[in-house]
N, CA, C and O of each residue as an XYZ file, in Angstrom:
184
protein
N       6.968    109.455     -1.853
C       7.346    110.276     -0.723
C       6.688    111.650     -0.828
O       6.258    112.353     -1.743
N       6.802    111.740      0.634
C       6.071    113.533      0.178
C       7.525    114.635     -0.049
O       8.729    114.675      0.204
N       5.911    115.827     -1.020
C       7.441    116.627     -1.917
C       7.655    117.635     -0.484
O       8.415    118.545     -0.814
N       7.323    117.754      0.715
C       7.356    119.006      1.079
C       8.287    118.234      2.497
O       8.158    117.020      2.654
N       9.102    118.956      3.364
C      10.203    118.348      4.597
C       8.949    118.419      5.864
O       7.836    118.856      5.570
N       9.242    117.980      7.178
C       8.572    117.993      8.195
C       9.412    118.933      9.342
O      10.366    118.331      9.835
N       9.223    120.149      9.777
C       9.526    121.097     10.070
C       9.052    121.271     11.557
O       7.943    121.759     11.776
N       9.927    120.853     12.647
C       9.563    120.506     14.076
C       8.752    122.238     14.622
O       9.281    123.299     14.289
N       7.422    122.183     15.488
C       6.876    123.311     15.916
C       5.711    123.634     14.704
O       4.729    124.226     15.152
N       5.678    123.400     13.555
C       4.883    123.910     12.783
C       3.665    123.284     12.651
O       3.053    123.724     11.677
N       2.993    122.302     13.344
C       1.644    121.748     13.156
C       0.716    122.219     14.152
O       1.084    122.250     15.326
N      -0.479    122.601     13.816
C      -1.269    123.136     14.783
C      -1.733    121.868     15.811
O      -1.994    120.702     15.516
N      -1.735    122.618     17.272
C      -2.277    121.438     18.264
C      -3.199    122.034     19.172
O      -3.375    121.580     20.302
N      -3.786    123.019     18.732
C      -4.378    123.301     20.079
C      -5.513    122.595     19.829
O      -6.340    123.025     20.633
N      -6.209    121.405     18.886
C      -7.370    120.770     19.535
C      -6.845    119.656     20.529
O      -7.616    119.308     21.423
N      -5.479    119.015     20.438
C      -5.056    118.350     20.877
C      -4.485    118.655     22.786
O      -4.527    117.932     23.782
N      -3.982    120.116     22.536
C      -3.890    120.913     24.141
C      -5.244    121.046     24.900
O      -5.318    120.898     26.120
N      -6.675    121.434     23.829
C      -7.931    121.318     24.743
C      -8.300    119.642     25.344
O      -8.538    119.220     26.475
N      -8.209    118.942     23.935
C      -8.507    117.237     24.328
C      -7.319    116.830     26.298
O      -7.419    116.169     27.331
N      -6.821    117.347     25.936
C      -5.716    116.862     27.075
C      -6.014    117.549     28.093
O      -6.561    116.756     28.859
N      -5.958    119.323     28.920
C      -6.896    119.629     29.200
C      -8.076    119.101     29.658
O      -8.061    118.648     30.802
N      -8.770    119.070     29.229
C     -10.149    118.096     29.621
C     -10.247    117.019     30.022
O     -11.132    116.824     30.855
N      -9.403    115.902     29.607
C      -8.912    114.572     29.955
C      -8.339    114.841     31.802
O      -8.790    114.228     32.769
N      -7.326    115.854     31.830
C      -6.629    115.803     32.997
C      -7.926    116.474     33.885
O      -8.061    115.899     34.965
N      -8.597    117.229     33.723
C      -9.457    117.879     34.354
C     -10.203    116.577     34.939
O     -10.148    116.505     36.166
N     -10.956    115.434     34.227
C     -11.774    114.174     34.556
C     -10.731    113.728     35.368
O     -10.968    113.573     36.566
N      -9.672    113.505     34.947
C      -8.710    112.390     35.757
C      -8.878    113.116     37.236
O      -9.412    112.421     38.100
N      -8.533    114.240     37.542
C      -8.419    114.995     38.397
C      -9.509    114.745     39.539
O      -9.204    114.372     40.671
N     -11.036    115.035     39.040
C     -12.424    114.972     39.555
C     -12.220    113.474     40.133
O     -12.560    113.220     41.288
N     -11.644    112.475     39.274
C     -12.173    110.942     39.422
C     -11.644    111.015     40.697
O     -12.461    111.087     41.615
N     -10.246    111.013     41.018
C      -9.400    111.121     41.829
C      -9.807    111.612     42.886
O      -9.376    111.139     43.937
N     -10.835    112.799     42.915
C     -10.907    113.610     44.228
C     -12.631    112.590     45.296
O     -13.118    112.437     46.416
N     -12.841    112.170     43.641
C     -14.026    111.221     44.199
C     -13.981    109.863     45.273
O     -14.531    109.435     46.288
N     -12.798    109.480     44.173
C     -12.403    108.227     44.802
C     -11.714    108.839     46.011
O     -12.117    108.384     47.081
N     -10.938    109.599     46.072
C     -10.597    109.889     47.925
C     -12.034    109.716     48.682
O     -12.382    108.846     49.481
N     -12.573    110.557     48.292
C     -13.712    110.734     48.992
C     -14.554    109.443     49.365
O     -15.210    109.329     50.401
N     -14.474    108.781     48.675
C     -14.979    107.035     48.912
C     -14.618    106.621     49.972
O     -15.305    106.157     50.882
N     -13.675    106.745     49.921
C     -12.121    105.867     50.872
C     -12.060    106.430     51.917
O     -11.786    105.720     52.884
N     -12.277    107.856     52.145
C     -12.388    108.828     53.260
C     -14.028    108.133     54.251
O     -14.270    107.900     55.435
N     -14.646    108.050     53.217
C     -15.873    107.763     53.946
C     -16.453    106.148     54.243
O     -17.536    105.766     54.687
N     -15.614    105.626     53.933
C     -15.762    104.003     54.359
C     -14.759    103.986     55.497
O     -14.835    103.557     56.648
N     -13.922    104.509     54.902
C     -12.958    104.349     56.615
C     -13.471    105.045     57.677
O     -12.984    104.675     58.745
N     -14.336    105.981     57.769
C     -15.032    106.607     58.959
C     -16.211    105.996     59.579
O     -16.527    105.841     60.759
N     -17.002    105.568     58.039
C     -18.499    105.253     58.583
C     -18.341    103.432     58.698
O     -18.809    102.811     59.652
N     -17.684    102.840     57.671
C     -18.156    101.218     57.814
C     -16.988    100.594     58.970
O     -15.774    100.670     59.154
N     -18.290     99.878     59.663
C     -17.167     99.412     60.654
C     -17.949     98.204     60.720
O     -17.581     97.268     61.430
């Protein structure tokens, strides 16, 4: 076992707050793309 306790708040995360961040930022873009798809097939393909 380990000699030392696990102490809630004390582990560093901010590479983990940028990774996520960035992730939501793509999700975000994909999203605005794919509207944009959908926006433009429903106007132009007929």
């Amino acid at each position: 076992m380990a000699d030392h306790q696990y102490k809630h708040g004390e582990m560093d995360v901010t590479d983990q707050e940028k990774t996520f961040a960035g992730f939501m930022k793509w999700v975000v873009r994909i999203g605005i793309v794919c509207i944009l798809i959908v926006l433009f097939l429903a106007i132009y393909a007929r």
